[in-house]
C-alpha positions as CSV (number, residue, x, y, z in Angstrom):
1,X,-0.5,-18.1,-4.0
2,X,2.0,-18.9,-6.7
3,X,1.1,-19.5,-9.9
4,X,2.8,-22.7,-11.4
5,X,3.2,-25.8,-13.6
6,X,5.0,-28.7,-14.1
7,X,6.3,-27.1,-17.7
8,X,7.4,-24.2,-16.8
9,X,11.0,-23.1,-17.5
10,X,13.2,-21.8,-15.0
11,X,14.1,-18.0,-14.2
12,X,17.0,-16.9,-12.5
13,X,17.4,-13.2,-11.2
14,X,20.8,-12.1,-10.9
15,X,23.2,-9.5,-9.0
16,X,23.5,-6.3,-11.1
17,X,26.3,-6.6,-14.0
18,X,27.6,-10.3,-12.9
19,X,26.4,-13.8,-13.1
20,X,25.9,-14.1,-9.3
21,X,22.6,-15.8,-9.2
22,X,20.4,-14.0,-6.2
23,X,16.5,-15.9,-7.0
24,X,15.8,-18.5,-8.6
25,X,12.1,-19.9,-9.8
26,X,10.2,-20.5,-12.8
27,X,8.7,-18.1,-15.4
28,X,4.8,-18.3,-15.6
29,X,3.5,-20.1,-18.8
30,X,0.1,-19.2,-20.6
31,X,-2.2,-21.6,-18.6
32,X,-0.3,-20.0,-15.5
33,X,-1.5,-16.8,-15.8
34,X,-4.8,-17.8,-16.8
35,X,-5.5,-20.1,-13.5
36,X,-3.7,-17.2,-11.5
37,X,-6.8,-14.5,-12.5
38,X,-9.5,-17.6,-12.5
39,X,-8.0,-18.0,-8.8
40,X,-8.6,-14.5,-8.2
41,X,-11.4,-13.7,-9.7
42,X,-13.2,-17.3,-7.2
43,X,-11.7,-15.3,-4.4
44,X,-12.9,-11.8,-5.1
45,X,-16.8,-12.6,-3.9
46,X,-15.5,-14.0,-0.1
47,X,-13.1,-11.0,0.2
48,X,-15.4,-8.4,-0.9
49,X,-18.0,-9.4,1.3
50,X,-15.4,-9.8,4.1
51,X,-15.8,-6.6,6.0
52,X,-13.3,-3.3,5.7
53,X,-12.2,-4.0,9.4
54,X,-11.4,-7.8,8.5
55,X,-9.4,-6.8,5.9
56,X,-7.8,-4.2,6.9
57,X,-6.7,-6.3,10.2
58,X,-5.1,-8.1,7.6
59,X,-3.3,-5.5,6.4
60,X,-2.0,-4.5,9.9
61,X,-0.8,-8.3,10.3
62,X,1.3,-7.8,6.8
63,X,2.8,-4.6,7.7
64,X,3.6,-6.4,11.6
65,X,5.1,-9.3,9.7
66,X,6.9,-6.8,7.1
67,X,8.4,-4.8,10.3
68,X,9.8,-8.0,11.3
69,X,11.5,-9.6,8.3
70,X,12.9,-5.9,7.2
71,X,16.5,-7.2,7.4
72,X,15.2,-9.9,4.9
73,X,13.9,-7.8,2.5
74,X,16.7,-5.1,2.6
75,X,19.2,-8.4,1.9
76,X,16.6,-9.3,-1.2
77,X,16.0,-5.6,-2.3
78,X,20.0,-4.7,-1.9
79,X,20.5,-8.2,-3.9
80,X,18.6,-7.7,-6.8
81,X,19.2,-4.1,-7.7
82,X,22.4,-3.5,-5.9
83,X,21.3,-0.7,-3.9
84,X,23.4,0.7,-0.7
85,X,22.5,-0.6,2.6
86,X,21.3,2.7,3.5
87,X,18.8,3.4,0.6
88,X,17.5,-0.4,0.7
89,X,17.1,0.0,4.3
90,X,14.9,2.9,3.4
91,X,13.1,1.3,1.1
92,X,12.2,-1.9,3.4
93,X,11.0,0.5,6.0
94,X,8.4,2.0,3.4
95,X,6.3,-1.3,3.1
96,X,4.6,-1.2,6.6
97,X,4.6,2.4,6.3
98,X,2.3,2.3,3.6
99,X,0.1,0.1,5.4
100,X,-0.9,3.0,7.9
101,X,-1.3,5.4,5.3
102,X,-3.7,3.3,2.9
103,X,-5.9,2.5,5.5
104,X,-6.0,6.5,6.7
105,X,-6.4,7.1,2.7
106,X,-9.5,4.5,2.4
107,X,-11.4,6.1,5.7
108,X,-10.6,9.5,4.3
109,X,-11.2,9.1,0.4
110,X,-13.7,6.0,0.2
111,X,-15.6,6.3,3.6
112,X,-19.4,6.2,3.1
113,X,-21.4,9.3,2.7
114,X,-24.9,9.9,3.9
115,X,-27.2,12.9,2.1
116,X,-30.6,14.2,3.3
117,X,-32.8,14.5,0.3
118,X,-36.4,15.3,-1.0
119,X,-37.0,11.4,-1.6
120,X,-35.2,10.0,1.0
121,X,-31.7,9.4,1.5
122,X,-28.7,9.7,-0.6
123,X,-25.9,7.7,-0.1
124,X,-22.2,7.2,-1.5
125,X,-20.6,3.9,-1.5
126,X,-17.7,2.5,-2.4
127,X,-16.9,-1.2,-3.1
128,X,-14.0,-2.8,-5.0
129,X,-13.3,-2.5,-8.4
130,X,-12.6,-6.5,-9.1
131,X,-9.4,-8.7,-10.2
132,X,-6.6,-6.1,-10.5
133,X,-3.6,-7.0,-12.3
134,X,-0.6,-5.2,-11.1
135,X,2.4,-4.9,-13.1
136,X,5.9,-3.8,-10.5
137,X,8.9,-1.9,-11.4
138,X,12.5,-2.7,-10.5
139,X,13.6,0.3,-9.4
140,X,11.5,0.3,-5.9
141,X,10.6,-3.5,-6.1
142,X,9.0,-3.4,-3.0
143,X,7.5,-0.4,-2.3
144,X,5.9,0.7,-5.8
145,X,3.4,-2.4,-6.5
146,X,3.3,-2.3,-2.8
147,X,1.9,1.3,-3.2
148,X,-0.8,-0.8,-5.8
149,X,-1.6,-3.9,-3.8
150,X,-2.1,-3.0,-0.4
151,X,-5.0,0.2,-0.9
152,X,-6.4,-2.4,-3.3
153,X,-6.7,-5.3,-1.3
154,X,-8.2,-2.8,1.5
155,X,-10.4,-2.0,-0.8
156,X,-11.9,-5.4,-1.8
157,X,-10.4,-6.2,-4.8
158,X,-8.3,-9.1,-5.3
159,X,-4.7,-9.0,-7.4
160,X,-2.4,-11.3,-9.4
161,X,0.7,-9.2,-9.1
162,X,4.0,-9.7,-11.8
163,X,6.8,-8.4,-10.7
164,X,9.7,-7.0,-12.5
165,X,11.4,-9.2,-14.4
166,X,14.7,-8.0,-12.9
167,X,13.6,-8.2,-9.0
168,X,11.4,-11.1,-8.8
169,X,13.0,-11.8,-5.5
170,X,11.2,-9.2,-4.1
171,X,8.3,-9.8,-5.4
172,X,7.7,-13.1,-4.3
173,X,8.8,-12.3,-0.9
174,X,6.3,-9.3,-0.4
175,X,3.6,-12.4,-1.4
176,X,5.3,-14.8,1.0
177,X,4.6,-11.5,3.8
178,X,0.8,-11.4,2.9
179,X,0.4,-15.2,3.0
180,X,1.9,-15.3,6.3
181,X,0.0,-12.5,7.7
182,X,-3.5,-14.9,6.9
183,X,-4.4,-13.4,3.4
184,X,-7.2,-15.9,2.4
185,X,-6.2,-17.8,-0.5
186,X,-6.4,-16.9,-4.0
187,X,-6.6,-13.4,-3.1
188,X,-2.9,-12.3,-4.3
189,X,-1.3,-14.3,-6.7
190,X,1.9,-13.8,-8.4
191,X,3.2,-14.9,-12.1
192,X,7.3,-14.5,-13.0
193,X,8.6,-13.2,-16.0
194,X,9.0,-10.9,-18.5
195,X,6.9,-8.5,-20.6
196,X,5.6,-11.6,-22.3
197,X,3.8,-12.8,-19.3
198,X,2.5,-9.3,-18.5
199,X,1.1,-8.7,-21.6
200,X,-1.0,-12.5,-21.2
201,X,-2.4,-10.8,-17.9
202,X,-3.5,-8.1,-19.5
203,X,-5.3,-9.9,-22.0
204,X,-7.0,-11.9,-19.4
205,X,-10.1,-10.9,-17.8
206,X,-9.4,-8.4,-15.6
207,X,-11.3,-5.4,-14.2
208,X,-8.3,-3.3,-13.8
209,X,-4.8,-2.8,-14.5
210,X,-2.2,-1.3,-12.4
211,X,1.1,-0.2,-13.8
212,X,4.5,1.8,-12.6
213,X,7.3,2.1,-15.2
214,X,8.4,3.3,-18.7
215,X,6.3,5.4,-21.1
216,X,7.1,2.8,-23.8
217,X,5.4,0.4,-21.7
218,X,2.7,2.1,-20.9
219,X,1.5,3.2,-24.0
220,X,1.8,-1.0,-25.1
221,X,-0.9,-1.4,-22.6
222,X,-2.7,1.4,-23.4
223,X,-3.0,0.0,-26.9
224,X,-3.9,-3.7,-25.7
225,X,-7.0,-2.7,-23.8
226,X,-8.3,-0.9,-26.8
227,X,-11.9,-1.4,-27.2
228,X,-12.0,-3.1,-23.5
229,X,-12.9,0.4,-21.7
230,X,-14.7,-1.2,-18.8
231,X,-11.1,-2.3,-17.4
232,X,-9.8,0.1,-15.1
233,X,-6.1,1.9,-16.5
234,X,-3.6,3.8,-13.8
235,X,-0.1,4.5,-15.4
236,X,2.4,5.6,-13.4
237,X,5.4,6.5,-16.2
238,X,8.4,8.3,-16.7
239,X,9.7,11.9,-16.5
240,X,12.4,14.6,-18.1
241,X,11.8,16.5,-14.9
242,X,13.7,20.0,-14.5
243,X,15.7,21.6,-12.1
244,X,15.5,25.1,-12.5
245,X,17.9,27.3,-10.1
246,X,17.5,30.9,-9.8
247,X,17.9,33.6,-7.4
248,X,19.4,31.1,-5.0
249,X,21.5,32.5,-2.2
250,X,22.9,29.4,-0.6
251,X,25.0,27.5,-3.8
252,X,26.3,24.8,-1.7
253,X,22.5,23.6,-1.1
254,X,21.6,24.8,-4.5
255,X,24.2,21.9,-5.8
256,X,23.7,19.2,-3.9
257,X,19.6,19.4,-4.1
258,X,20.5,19.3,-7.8
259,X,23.3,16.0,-7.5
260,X,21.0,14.4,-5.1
261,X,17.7,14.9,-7.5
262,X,20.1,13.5,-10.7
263,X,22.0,11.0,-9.2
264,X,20.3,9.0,-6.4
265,X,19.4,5.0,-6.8
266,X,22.2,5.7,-9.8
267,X,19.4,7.8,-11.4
268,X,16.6,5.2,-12.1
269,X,14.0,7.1,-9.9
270,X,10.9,8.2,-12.4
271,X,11.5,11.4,-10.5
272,X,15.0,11.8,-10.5
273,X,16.2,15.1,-12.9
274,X,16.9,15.0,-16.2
275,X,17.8,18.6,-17.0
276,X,19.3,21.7,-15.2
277,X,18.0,25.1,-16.2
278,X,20.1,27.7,-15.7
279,X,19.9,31.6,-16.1
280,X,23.3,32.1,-17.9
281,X,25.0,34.7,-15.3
282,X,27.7,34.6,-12.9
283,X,25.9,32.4,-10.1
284,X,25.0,29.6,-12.7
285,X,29.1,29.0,-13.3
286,X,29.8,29.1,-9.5
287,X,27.0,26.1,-9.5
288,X,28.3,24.3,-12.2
289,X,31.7,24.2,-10.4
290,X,30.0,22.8,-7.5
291,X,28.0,20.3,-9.4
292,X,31.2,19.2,-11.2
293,X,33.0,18.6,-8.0
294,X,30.0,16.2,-6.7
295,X,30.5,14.3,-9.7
296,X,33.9,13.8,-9.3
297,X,33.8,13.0,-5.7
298,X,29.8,10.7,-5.1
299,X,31.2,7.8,-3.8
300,X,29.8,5.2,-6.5
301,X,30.2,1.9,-5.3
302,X,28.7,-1.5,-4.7
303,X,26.3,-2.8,-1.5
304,X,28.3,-3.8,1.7
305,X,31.6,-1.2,0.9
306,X,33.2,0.9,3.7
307,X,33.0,3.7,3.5
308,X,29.3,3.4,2.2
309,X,28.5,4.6,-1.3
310,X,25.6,7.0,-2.2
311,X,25.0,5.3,-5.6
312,X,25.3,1.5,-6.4
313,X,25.0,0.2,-9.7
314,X,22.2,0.1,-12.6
315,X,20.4,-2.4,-12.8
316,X,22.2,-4.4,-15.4
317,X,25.2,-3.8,-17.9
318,X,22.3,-3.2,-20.7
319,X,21.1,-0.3,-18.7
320,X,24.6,1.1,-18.1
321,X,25.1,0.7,-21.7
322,X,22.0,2.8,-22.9
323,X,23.1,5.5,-20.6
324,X,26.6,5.6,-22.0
325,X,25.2,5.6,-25.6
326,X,22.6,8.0,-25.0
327,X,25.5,10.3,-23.5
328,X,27.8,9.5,-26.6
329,X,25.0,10.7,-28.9
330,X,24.3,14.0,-26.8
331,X,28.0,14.5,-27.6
332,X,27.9,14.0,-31.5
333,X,24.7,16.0,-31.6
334,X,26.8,19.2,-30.1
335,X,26.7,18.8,-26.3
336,X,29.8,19.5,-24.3
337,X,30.8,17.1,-21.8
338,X,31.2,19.3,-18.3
339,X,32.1,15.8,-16.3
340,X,31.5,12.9,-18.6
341,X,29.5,9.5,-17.4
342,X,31.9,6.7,-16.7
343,X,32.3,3.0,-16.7
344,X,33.4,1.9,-13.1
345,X,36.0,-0.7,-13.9
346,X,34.7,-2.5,-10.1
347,X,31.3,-3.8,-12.1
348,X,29.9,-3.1,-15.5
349,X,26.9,-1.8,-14.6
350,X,28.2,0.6,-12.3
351,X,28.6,4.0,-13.1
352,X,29.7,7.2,-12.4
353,X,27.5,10.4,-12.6
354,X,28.4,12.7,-15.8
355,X,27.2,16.5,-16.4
356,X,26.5,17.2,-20.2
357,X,25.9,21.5,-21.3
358,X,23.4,21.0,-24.1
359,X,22.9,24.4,-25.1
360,X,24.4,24.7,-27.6
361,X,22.6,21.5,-29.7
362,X,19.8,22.7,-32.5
363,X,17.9,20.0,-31.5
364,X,17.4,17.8,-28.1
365,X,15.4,14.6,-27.9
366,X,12.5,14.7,-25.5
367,X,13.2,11.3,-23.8
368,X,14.3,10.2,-20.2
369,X,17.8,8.6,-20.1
370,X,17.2,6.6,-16.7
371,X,20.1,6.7,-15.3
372,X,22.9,9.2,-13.6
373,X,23.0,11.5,-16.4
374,X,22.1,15.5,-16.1
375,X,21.8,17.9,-19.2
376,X,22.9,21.4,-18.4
377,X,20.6,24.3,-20.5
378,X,21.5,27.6,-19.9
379,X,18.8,30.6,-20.5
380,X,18.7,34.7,-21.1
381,X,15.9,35.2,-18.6
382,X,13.4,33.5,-15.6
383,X,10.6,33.4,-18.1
384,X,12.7,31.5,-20.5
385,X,13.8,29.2,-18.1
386,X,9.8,28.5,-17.0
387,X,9.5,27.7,-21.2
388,X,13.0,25.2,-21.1
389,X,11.5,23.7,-18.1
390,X,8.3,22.9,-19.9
391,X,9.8,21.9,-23.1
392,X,8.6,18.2,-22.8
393,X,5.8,15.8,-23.3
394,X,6.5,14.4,-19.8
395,X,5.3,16.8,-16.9
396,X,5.6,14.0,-13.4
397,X,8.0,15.8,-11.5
398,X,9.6,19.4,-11.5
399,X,11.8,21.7,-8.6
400,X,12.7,25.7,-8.6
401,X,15.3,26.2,-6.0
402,X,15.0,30.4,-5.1
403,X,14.9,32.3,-2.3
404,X,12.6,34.5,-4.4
405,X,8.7,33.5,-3.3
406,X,7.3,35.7,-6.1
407,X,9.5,33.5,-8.9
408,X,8.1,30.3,-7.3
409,X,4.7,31.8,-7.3
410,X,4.8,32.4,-11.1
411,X,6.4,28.8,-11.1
412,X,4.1,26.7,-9.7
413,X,1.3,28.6,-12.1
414,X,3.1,28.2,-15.3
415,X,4.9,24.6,-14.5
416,X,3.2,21.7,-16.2
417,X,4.3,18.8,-13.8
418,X,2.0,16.6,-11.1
419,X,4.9,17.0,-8.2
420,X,5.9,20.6,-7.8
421,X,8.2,21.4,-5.3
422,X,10.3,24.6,-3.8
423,X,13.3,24.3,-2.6
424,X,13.2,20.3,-2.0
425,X,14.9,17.7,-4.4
426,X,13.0,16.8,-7.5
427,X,12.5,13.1,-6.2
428,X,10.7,14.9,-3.0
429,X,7.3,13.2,-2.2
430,X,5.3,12.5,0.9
431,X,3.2,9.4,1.0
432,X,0.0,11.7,2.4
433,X,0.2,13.5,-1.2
434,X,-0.9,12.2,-4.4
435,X,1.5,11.0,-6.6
436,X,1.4,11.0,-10.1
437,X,2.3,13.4,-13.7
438,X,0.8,14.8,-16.5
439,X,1.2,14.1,-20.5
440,X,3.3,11.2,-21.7
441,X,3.8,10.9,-17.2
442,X,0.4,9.2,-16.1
443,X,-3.1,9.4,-17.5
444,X,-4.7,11.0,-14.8
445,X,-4.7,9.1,-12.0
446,X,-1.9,10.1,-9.2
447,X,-1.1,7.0,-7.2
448,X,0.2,7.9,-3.7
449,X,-2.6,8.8,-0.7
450,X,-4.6,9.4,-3.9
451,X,-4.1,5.4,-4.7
452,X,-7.8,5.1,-3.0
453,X,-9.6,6.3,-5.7
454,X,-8.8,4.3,-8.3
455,X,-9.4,0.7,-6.6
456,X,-12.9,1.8,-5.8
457,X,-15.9,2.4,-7.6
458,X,-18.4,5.1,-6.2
459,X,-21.7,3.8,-5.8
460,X,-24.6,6.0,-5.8
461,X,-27.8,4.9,-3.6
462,X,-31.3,6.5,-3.0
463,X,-33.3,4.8,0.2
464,X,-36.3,5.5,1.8
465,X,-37.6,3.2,4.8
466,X,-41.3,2.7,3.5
467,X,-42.8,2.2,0.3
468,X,-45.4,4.7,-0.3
469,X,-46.8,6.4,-3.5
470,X,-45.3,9.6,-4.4
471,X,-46.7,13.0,-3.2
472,X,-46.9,13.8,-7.2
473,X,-47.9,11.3,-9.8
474,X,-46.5,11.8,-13.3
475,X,-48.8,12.7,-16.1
476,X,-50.4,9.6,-18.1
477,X,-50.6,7.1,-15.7
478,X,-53.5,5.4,-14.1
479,X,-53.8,4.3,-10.3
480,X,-55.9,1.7,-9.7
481,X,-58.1,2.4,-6.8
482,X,-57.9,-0.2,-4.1
């Protein structure tokens, strides 16, 4: 199920901000890949034809064997990205979760459809779409390319999954799951490394490509499979999602909704909230002083600590460092520091949550700092807060917290964003939704329950049970008498 040769060089994973080495294997070479979607693609003919019941026992037996090993893979998920017990714990517990909820997507969304017509009988079929290549984030290194590879394998299609190259762990392991649970061989296969070896797969010969991560990235693939528009694109990217608060009567909630959307998994959720919009009158500086004291006082910490932290680390020094700089150049540019991001001296990567006003800067950069950062804007009006809100390229994920129904009505109308949610956290999503944004967020096709639709193609089909001439012959052609 793994891809691998005698040349290839090693690949180490290791604990956020240290040397501590957490995985180690070997980073998938050229001929790797290659062999990896030839394996797939010998496969994909047995498991189509294998029937939806067959594999979706299969599926069932993954998310039994998943249910089982869940301490394992909250160790390997908590190891690699150095997130609390509790929030790895969730996470573990969404991989057989998913199971259930793919297979009630595929009966729902991909079931076949039957049509009395004129001519005979209509029909709507769906079958796989071929070799998917699915490319996994680190931030949920189980359960996002989980979210790709298990309504895809339901489906019929085979993958060749690279994970992260930060959590390859993880990766591996969720293969090592299907493989014990009696996936047929060649049907998942996995290549290590990093962008490199995802950009080979996606210059193999593949009928679709999966992704979940940065717009940057994105948009590279995007590019690569120019003038290749047979092969199936879904791009899950990045957001600078809004809070906007308004006409709120409980603060206390209003705040910590607005710390918890910021500042959980240290703020590397595509979801998480980049900017606070603010009406500028009395209730918006009781907030802030509430929001400032969460800052202060989020325990920030590292896995296994007692009392338990809510945020662990980022995912590397390098990522704690782009924060930081992003935050210094905020400053320079005319931002005022309300609680200032900061270096944990426990771990470089670790850091604690910081709360920047830029209002008063002439001009702010449309771009998602992933990590525990928050911009504060503060506007004259509701209707100017709706225009802040939508002042972005990005449009994946967006929350108005109100006890006024007739601003959220007027909200949810006016707010460009795919998730849209009232009085919930910004990072609020329900795996029976789809899942997914709008401009530089996605290109149209919402992962989530909605995952079904892209890893099958609809088939159209006409039958009728007897061959007969038609009732009406077309003008200009003869029929022989017999």
């Amino acid at each position: 199920m793994t891809a691998s040769s005698e040349s290839t060089p090693p690949w180490v994973a290791c604990f956020p901000g240290t040397d501590e080495v957490v995985w180690e294997g070997t980073v998938a070479t050229e001929r790797d890949v290659a062999d990896a979607v030839s394996n797939a693609r010998s496969a994909l003919a047995s498991w189509q034809t294998t029937s939806v019941e067959e594999r979706i026992a299969v599926a069932e037996r993954f998310a039994a064997t998943a249910t089982e090993c869940q301490d394992q893979i909250t160790q390997q998920i908590s190891r690699e990205t150095g997130k609390p017990d509790w929030e790895a714990v969730g996470e573990a517990k969404l991989v057989p979760a998913k199971v259930k909820l793919a297979i009630e997507a595929y009966r729902e969304r991909s079931g076949s459809q039957r049509i009395d017509l004129p001519q005979g009988i209509g029909r709507v079929v769906y079958r796989g779409v071929g070799v998917m290549a699915v490319l996994g984030p680190f931030n949920f290194p189980a359960h996002l390319p989980n979210g790709h590879i298990v309504p895809a394998l339901i489906a019929g299609n085979t993958v060749v999954f690279k994970p992260s190259e930060m959590t390859p762990g993880t990766g591996a392991l969720l293969a090592e799951l299907w493989q014990s649970a009696g996936l047929p061989s060649g049907v998942l296969q996995i290549v290590q490394g990093d962008g490199k070896v995802g950009a080979t797969l996606v210059s193999q010969a593949v009928d679709g490509v999966l992704f979940t991560g940065s717009y940057s990235a994105g948009c590279a693939i995007h590019r690569s499979l120019a003038g290749r528009p047979q092969v199936l694109l879904a791009l899950e990217m990045g957001g600078n999602n809004p809070v906007v608060v308004h006409r709120a009567n409980d603060l206390g909630a209003a705040a910590y909704l607005t710390a918890v959307s910021a500042f959980v998994t240290a703020g590397q959720r595509c979801t998480c909230a980049r900017r606070l919009v603010l009406v500028d009158d009395a209730d918006a500086e009781r907030l802030l002083e509430r929001l400032m004291e969460h800052c202060k006082t989020l325990r920030v910490g590292l896995p296994g600590e007692d009392p338990e932290p809510f945020m662990g680390p980022l995912i590397s020094t390098a990522a704690a460092d782009r924060v930081l700089d992003a935050q210094d150049n905020l400053l320079r540019g005319g931002a005022t520091a309300l609680v200032a991001a900061q270096r944990d001296p426990r771990n470089p990567a670790l850091v604690r949550p910081g709360l920047i006003d830029v209002t008063g800067m002439d001009d702010r950069i449309d771009e998602e700092v992933f990590g525990p950062l928050l911009q504060v804007i503060r506007v004259a009006d509701f209707d100017a807060a709706i225009e802040e809100a939508n002042r972005t390229a990005y449009g994946l994920s967006a929350s108005l917290l109100s006890d006024d129904r007739e601003r959220f009505d007027a909200f949810r109308k006016r707010i460009r964003a795919g998730v849209v949610n009232w009085n919930q956290a910004t990072i609020g999503a329900s795996g029976r939704l789809p899942f997914g944004g709008l401009g530089a967020s996605g290109n149209h096709r919402p992962s989530g329950y909605f995952a079904a639709d892209y890893c099958s193609d609809a088939s159209a089909m006409l039958e009728s049970d007897s061959l007969s001439m038609p009732a009406t012959i077309m003008p200009g052609i003869e029929i022989a008498v017999q």
